[in-house]
Phi, psi and omega in degrees: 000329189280331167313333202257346129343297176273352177291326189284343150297298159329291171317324178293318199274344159309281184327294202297014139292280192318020190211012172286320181299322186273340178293299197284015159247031184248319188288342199253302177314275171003303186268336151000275173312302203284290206322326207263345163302318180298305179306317195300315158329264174320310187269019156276322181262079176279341189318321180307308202276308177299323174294305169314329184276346187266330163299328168277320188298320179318298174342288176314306183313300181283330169279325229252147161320145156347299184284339154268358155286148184301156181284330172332290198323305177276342175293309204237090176289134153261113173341287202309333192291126156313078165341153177268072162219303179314326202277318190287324189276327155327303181260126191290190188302166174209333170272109177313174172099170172295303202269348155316303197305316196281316165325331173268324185295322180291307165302340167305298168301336172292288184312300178328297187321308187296305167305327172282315180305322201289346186293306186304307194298290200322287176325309182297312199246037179339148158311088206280005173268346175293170165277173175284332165276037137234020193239168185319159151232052151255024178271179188258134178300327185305293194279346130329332173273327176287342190279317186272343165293327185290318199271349180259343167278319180308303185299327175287299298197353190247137170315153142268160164013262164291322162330262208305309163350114199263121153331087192310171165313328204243045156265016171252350113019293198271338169308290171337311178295310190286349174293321168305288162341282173326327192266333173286329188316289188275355141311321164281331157322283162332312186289311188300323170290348182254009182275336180317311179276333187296331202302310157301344161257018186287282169302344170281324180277330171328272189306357171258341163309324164285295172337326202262319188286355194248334159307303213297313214317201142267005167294170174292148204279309177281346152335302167307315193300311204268273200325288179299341184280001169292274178007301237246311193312303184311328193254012200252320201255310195285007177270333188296307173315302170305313177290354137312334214258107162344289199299340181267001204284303177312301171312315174323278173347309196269343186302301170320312187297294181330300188307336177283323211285325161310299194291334193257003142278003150303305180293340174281302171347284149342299202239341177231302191289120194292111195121330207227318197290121159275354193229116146337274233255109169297323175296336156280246273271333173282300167347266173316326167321300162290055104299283171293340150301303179301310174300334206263311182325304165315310150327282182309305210285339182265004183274144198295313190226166189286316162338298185257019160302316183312299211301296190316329187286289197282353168302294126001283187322293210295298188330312199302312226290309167342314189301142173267138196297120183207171203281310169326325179292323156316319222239325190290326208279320182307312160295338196253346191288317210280313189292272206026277220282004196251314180291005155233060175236320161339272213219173174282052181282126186245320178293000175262309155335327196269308174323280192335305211264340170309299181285353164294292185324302188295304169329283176326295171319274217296340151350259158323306174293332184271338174290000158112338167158201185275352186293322176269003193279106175243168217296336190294354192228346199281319186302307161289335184294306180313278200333289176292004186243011059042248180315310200288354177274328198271002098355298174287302194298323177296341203313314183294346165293064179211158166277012162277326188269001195286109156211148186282353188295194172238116186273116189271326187281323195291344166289310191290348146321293182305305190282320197283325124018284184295330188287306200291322150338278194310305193277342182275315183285356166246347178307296184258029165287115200322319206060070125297167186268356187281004166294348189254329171307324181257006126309330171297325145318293178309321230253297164335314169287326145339279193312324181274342166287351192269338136341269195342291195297000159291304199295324201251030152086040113284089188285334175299332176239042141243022153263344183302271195320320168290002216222313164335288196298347178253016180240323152322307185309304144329342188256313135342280210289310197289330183284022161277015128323347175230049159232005183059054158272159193249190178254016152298296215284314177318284161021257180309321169279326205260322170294332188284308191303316163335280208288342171293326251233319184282317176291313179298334160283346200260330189282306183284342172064056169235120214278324180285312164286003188272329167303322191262349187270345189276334196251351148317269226289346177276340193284000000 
């Protein structure tokens, strides 16, 4: 037991080295960002900086000597400042004589003179940043007011700053930087966003990498089993953590996919990997399997983006896949395609639909291959193969029948959804078809109900897919019209049947004025 301690010490203090390197270069890109946010700031706002230059220039203005002040400076005198006329009358004589005395007396008086004009003008044009109780209060508010409307016209009539400012050599400098800055801007997205998945596949190899070095040990095979699944909780409670954290939410996300992705290779491990297995009895080990499934769904139903809905799903998939092929086997995977396909009826995820019936399609093959070809394929598996792959086209194919989707333009991924959808159809329903002759009525069927749904996708302004699905039905229709061949129609007749449906088909577009099926049905009928 203390053995098994200590390995889950050792794996931590593992992980959090290896992943110490990547907090601090997450940390650094962060402040990064945020620094180049600021410059970005300041050079939008120069208004900021210029206001600051004019505060500091007052400052300067009201502290500098006499001989460097601006003629501003004396139209609006600060009261609070001691005057040179006071300062001169301070001081006393210091030269002897009569004409010393009258010289100083003269100068006594010239200041004096000079301090009463400086009182009148300061009375007549007052300072309009003082307050009103420093100024007389025997002038009349009328003429206070004009004295300060006077002194706010000057100040508008006076340039400012950025006005006067002569334009440098380099003043095309802050563009550049902000062209620059933008362009770092979105390399580090781009960096922050893939280091991220990288991170998370790190840790996914990590644990199977412990996995394989801890097989080696003298632990017990469930020992082993209880070791990763340590792992995948610890990466499961730091996902939990980290989704508090705003700045950390994305990482939390991938962190979580690793934790599914650990835990449902514990539950295969269990049952198949040699080292690791422990369960016998195939109905616990399919069991515990769908364990680490059902947790991976749960993941997905609840995941923030189509991205790791895709990973869980297709994960799900591959594990089922591992299984040896049966109808129970058939039928989990067949299940797990149908929630898929049901999670992009939520929201609009298309690139996860398009996974979905993609990893159905390959799911159908490889299936069908390992069960040895179509010959061994028996009704215990054909029925159920039909039943689900059925649901999961008729599941896929609605999704685009909704009014999030009405626009007259051409959508390219939903088309291509849409079309894969139809590929998975096709190859899951010829993969099991029975070959029976009852195949051509209920193609004849599929292809009439197609054709009218695609009316629908008319009505509510999706023309691509009511020209895809009008274009579908005829070609189903056609696939119908060739198996009458196992009713002992000749190929005159087959023919002959396959021109008419052409030809209904052409008419009915030339009526609806749809430029595209009248087209593919004019070059069908020539062919």
């Amino acid at each position: 037991m203390i053995e098994v301690f200590l390995v889950l010490i050792g794996t931590a203090l593992s992980l959090g080295l290896l992943a110490l390197p990547f907090i601090m270069l997450f940390m650094i890109l962060s402040l990064r960002r945020r620094v180049n946010m600021l410059e970005r700031a300041l050079l939008e706002n120069p208004d900021r900086s210029v206001s600051h230059a004019a505060y500091a220039g007052n400052s300067v203005r009201q502290t500098a000597p006499a001989a460097v002040q601006k003629p501003s400076d004396f139209m609006h005198p600060d009261p609070s400042a001691p005057s040179q006329s006071t300062a001169e009358r301070s001081r006393p004589a210091a030269t002897p004589g009569n004409s010393a005395g009258s010289n100083a007396g003269t100068g006594v008086r010239s200041t004096i003179s000079a301090e009463q004009d400086n009182a009148a003008f300061a009375r007549q044009f007052p300072n309009p940043a003082t307050s009103r109780q420093s100024v007389d209060p025997g002038i009349p508010d009328s003429q206070r007011d004009a004295a300060a409307a006077m002194a706010q016209r000057e100040s508008n009539l006076r340039p400012s700053a950025s006005e006067t400012a002569v334009p440098a050599p380099g003043a095309t400098a802050p563009l550049r930087q902000v062209t620059k800055n933008e362009s770092w801007k979105r390399l580090e997205e781009k960096i922050s966003a893939n280091w991220t998945g990288i991170l998370g596949a790190i840790i996914l190899v990590l644990g199977a990498g412990f996995l394989a070095v801890y097989a080696a040990l003298s632990m017990g095979p469930f020992f082993r089993f209880l070791l990763v699944l340590a792992i995948s909780g610890g990466l499961f409670a730091g996902s939990l953590f980290l989704k508090r954290r705003k700045d950390w939410e994305p990482l939390s996300y991938w962190i979580r996919s690793s934790s599914g992705a650990v835990l449902l290779l514990a539950c295969l491990g269990s049952a198949m990997i040699p080292g690791m297995q422990w369960v016998q009895n195939e109905n616990l080990a399919l069991a515990i399997i769908l364990i680490g499934v059902a947790a991976n769904l749960f993941f997905a139903w609840t995941a923030s983006a189509q991205t790791f809905a895709t990973i869980h799903v297709l994960l799900s998939v591959i594990a089922l896949l591992i299984l040896p092929p049966n109808a129970l086997t058939l039928s989990c995977i067949g299940g797990v395609s149908l929630f898929s396909a049901y999670l992009s009826h939520r929201s609009k995820w298309e690139f996860h639909l398009l996974q979905t019936m993609a990893v159905f399609f390959l799911a159908n093959l490889v299936f069908g291959y390992r069960l040895g070809g179509l010959e061994s394929i028996t009704s215990l598996i054909r029925w159920p193969a039909l039943g689900w792959t059925t649901l999961v086209s008729i599941t896929a194919l609605s999704v685009h029948y909704r009014s999030r989707y009405s626009t007259a333009a051409f959508e390219r991924w939903p088309f291509l959804s849409h079309t894969v959808s139809w590929a998975a159809a096709a190859a899951g329903f010829a993969l099991y078809s029975t070959g029976s002759r009852w195949n051509t009525p209920v193609l004849f069927l599929v292809a009439l109900a197609v054709y009218l749904n695609a009316r629908r996708a008319r009505k509510i302004s999706i023309r691509w897919l009511y020209v895809t699905d009008s274009l579908i039905s005829l070609f189903i229709a056609l696939a119908g019209a060739i198996t009458l061949g196992r009713w002992s129609w000749d190929a005159l007749s087959i023919m002959v049947l396959s021109s008419a449906l052409i030809l209904v088909f052409l008419v009915a577009a030339a009526e609806e004025d749809e430029t595209i099926p009248r087209a593919v049905g004019s070059v069908l009928l020539h062919l």
